[in-house]
N, C-alpha and C positions, 0 to 999 in steps of 0.2 A: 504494500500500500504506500501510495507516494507523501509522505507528509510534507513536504517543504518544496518547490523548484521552480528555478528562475529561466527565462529565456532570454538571451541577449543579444542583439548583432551591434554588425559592425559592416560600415561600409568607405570604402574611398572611391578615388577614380581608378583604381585596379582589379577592388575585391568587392564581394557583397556578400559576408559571412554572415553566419548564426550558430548561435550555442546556446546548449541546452542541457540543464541538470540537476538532478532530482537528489533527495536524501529521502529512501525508503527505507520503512521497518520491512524484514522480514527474520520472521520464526521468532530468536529471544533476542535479535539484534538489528543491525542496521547497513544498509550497504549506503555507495553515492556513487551515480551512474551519470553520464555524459554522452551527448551526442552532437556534433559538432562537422559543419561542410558548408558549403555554396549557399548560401537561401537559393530553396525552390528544389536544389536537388536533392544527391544521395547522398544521405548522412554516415560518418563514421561512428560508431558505437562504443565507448570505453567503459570498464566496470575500474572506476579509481579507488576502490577496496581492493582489489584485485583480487578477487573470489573470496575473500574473508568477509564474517561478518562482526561486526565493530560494536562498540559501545556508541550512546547516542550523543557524545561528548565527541567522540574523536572524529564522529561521523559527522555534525554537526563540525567541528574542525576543519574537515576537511571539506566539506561543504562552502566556506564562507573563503576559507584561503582561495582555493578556485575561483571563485566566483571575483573577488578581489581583483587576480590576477588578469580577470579579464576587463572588468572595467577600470584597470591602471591603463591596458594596451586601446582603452577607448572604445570597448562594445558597451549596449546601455540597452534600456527596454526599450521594445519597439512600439512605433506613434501607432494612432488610429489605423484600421485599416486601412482608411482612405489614403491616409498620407503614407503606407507602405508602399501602396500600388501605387502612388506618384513617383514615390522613389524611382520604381523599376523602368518609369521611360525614361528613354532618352532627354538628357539635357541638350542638347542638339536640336531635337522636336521640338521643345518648348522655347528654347529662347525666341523663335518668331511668332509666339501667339500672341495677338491682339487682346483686347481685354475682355471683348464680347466671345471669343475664343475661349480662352482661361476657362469664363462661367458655364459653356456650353459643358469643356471639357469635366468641370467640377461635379455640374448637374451627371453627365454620366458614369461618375466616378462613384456617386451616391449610390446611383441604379444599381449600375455593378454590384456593390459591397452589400446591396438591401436585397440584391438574390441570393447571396453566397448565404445570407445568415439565415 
């Protein structure tokens, strides 16, 4: 069962990561599991117990150090939906829209995100 876990990316003009990681109990202890790649695609899978299971102290430790380390390298929680999928286009596409553009574009950015949920 997952008690605690954070999602985080990270994006520049090169990369557009995501990380993801969980502190679950299981049986009389606790493991903390990762999963981290590309947004959007195949994720990599790590067990950072590494097959052990922990106390909810060190589990919890190891939980927050990770988690740390990544928002020191600049990943953070991600915005609204809306403003994920703006991320995903192109800055190229948008630097020429108009402003009656933009709002068209916003209006279907709405739609979009109002089917998905």
């Amino acid at each position: 069962m997952v008690l605690r876990k954070a999602s985080l990316y990270y994006k520049d003009r090169r990369s557009d990561k995501e990380y993801h990681i969980q502190l679950n109990s299981q049986g009389y202890g606790y493991t903390v599991t990762s999963q981290f790649g590309p947004r959007g695609g195949t994720l990599t899978h790590v067990d950072l117990t590494r097959g052990d299971v922990v106390s909810f102290a060190k589990a919890c430790g190891i939980f927050e150090k990770k988690e740390g380390e990544k928002r020191a390298k600049g990943y953070s929680e991600a915005k609204s939906s809306t403003a994920v999928l703006a991320q995903r286009l192109s800055s190229e596409l948008l630097l020429g829209l108009s402003t009656f553009q933009w709002n068209r574009l916003a209006e279907w950015i709405e739609r979009y995100v109002e089917e998905q949920i």
